[in-house]
LUMMAR-786042 format. One line per 2 residues: number of its first residue (from 0); their letters; for each residue x, y, z of C-alpha. Coordinates in Angstrom, 1 decimal, decimal comma. Layout:
BEGIN
NUM> a> X Y Z  ...
***
This chain:
BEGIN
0> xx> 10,0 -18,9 109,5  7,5 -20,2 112,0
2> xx> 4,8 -18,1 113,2  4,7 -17,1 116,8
4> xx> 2,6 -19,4 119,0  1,9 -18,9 122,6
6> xx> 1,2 -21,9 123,5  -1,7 -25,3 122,7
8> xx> -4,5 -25,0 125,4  -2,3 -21,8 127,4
10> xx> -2,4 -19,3 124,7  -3,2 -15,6 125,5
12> xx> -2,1 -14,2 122,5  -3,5 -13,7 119,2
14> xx> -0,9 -15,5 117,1  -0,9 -14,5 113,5
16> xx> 1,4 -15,5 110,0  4,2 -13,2 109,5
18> xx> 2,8 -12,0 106,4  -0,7 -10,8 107,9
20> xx> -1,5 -7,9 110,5  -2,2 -7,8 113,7
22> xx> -5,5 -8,6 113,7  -6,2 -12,5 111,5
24> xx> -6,2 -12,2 108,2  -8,4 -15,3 107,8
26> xx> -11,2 -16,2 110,8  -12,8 -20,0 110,2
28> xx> -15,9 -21,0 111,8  -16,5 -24,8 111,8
30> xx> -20,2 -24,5 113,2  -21,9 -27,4 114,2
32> xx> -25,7 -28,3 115,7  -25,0 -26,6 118,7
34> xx> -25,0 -23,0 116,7  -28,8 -23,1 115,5
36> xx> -31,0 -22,8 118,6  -33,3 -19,8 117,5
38> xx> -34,9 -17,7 119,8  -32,1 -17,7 123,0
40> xx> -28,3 -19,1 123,2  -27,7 -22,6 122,2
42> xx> -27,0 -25,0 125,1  -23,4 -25,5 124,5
44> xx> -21,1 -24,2 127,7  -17,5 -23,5 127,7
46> xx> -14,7 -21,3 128,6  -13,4 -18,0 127,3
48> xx> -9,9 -18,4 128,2  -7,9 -20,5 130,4
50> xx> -8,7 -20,1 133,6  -12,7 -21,1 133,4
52> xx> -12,6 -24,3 132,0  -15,6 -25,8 134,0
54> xx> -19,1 -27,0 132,5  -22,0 -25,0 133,6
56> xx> -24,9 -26,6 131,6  -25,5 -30,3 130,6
58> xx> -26,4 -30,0 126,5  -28,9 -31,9 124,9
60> xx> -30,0 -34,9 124,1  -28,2 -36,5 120,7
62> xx> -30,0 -38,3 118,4  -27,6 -41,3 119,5
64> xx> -27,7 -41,0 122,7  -29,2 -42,7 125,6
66> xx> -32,2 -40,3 125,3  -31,7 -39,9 122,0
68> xx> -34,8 -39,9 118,9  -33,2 -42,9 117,7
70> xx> -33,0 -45,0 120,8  -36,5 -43,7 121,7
72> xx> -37,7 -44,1 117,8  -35,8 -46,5 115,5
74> xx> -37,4 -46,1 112,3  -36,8 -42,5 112,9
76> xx> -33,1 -43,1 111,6  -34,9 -44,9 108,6
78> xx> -36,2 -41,4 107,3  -32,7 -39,7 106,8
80> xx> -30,8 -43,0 105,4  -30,4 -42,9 101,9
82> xx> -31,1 -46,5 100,9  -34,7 -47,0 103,2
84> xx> -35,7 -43,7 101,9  -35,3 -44,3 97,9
86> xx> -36,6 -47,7 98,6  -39,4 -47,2 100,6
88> xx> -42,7 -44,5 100,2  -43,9 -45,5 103,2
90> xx> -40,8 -43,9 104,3  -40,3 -41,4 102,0
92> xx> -44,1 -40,1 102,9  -43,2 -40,3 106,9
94> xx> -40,1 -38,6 106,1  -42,4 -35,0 104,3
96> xx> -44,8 -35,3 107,4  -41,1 -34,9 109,1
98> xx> -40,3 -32,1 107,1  -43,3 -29,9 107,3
100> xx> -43,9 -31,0 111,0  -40,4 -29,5 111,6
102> xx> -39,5 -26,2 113,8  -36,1 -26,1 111,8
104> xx> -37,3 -24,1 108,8  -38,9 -22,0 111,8
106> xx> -35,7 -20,9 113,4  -34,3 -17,4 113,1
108> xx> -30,6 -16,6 113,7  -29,2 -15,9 117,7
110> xx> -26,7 -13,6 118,8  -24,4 -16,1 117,4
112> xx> -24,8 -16,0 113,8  -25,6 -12,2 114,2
114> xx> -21,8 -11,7 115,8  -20,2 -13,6 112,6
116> xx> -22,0 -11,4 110,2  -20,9 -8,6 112,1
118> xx> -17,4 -9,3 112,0  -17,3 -10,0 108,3
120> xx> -19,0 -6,8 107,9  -16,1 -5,0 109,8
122> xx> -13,2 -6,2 107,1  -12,5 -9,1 108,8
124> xx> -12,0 -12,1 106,0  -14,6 -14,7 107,0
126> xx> -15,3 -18,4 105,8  -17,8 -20,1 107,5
128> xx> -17,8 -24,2 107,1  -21,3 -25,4 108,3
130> xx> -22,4 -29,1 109,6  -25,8 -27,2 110,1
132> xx> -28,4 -27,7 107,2  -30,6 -24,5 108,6
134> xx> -29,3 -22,0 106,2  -29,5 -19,8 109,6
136> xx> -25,7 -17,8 108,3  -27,5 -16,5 105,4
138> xx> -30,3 -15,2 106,9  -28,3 -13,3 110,1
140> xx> -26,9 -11,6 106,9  -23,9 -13,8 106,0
142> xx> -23,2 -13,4 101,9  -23,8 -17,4 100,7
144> xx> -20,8 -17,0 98,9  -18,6 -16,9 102,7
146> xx> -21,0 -20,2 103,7  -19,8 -23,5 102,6
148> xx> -22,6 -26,3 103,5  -20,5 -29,6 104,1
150> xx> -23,6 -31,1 104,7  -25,9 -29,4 102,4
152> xx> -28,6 -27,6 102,8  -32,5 -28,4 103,8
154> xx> -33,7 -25,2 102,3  -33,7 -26,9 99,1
156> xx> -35,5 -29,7 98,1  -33,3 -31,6 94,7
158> xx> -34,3 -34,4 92,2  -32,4 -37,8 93,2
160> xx> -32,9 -38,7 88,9  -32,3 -35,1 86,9
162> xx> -30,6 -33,3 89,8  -33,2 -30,1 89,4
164> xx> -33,4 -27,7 92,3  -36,2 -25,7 94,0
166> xx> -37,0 -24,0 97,1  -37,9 -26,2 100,0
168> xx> -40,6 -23,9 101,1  -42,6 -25,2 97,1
170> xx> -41,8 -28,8 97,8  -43,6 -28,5 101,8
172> xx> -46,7 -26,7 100,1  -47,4 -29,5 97,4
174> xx> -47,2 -31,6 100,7  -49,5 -29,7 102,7
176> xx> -52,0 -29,6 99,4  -52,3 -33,4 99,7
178> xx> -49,2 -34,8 97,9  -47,7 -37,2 100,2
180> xx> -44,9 -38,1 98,4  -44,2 -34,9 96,0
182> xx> -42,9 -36,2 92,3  -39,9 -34,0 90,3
184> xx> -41,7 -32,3 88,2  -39,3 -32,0 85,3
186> xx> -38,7 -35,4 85,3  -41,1 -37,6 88,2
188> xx> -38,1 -38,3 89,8  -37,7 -39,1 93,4
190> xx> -37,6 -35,7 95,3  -35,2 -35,6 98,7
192> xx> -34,3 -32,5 100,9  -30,6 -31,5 99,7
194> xx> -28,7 -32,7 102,2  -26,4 -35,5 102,9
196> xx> -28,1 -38,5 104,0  -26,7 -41,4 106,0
198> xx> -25,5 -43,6 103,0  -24,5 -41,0 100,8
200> xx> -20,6 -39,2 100,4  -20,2 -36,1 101,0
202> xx> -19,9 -33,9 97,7  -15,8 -34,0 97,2
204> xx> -15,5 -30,6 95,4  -17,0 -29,3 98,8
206> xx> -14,4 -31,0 101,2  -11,6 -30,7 98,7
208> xx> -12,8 -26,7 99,0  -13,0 -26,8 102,8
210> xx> -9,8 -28,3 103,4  -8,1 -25,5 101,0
212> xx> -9,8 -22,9 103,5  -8,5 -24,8 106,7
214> xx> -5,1 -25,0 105,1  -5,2 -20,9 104,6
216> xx> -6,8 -20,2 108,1  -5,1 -17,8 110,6
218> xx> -7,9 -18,8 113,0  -10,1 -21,3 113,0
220> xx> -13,0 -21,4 115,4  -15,1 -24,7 115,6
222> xx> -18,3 -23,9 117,7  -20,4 -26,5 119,3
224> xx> -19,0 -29,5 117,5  -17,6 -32,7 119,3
226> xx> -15,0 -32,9 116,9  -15,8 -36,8 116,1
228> xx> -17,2 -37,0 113,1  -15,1 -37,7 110,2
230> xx> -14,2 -36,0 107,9  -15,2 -32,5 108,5
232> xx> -13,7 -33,4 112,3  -10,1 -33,0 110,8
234> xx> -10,9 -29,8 109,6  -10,1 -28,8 113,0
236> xx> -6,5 -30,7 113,5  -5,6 -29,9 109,3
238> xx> -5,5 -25,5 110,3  -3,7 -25,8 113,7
240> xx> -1,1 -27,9 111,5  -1,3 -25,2 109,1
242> xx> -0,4 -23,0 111,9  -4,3 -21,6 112,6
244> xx> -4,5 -20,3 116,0  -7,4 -23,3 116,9
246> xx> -10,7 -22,4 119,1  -12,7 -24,8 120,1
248> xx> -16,1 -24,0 121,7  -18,2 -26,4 123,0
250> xx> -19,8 -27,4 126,4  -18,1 -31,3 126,3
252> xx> -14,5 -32,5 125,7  -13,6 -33,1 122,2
254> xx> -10,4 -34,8 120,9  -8,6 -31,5 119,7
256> xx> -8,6 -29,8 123,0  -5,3 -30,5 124,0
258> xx> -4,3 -28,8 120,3  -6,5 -25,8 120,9
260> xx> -5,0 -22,2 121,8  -8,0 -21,7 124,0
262> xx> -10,6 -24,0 124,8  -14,4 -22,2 125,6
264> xx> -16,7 -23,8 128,0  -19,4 -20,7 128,1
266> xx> -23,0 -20,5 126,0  -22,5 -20,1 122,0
268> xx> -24,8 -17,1 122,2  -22,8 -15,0 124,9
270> xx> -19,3 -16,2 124,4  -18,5 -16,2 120,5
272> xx> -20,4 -12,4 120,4  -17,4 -11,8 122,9
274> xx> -15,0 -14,2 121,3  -15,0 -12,3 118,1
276> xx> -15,5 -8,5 119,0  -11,9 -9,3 120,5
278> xx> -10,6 -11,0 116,7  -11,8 -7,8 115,4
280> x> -10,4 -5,3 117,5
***
């Protein structure tokens, strides 16, 4: 039997698998770089429903684009490839300077990450999968065990030689006592924030886990993502297949719209507070 679907990109309805209540027995959250602004809403506009499909806000820059750090600062890409970094102190020692420089170990959670605790909270079975490195779910109040990290996490700084672990937070205080380029201290290995750099594969045991969790979606919300980057894009196509009722919020077109339920064109920070007060009523 086929669950009821009302319709890709008309829907009005919350569609759900024969076997499940009302209200989804499983809500997804693919979140993306949009999610982590801080302080106030992320710049990512979109629609709650149908009718308000219209951009209100143009986002920021990428690190790509025409404005982009990149374009403005090639080396800059240097300092988060895998190869140039293990190769290089010089750019291993730019690359801490980054790090402690950084606002992003500064942010605090927005309205955002505070509504997707609160669902969970209510009963509502939640799995987060995160492009963002921020660690900004766990500290709105999200349980790490709902968070999976496809792209790690920069909370943590890990050994490239014996794989040892420690708070990033130790790491960026050696640093700021003088060590430029901090040494493992278990073994003097080459020490890297633990996330995936350009160069290196994602971990396989986390996208094998992911896709299980897309596969056993009812709903599957991906927030300020454009949906182009493979493979945690197909993450996205893989639950509406799997009969997910798809979500996609974010202020510019991505390839999935057309497959989406409901498209949302309005600011992370007001409409996914709204988006999911509604899953969990």
């Amino acid at each position: 039997m086929t669950p009821h679907r009302a319709g890709r990109g008309r829907g009005t309805e919350w569609p759900c698998r024969p076997s499940c209540p009302r209200s989804p027995e499983n809500v997804f959250d693919l979140a993306h770089r949009g999610h982590r602004r801080a302080s106030h809403p992320p710049r990512f506009p979109g629609a709650l429903g149908p009718q308000s499909r219209r951009r209100r806000r143009v986002p920021p820059p990428t690190l790509r684009g025409p404005n982009g750090l990149w374009r403005r600062d090639p080396e800059a890409e240097k300092l988060v490839t895998y190869d140039f970094y293990m190769a290089d102190p010089d750019v291993r020692r730019r690359a801490w300077r980054m790090r402690v420089d950084s606002p992003a170990l500064r942010a605090r959670p927005n309205d955002a990450h505070r509504a997707i605790t609160e669902l969970e909270r209510s009963g509502v079975p939640v799995r987060v999968l995160t492009q963002n490195v921020d660690g900004l779910h766990q500290l709105a109040g999200l349980p790490a065990r709902k968070v999976l990290e496809l792209h790690g996490t920069a909370r943590t700084s890990v050994c490239t030689g014996c794989h040892s672990r420690s708070p990033m937070e130790e790491t960026l205080a050696r640093v700021r006592a003088g060590e430029e380029d901090p040494p493992c201290r278990a073994c003097g290995g080459i020490l890297k924030s633990a996330t995936v750099m350009f160069g290196q594969r994602l971990d396989p045991a986390v996208m094998a886990q992911a896709l299980a969790i897309a596969k056993a979606s009812d709903v599957f919300v991906a927030v300020g993502t454009s949906l182009k980057v493979q493979p945690a894009a197909s993450l996205a196509g893989t639950a509406a297949e799997y009969g997910a009722r798809l979500i996609v919020v974010n202020a510019e077109p991505t390839p999935y719209d057309a497959l989406a339920d409901e498209v949302v064109r309005e600011p992370i920070g007001m409409a996914l507070p709204a988006l999911l007060k509604d899953l969990a009523a």
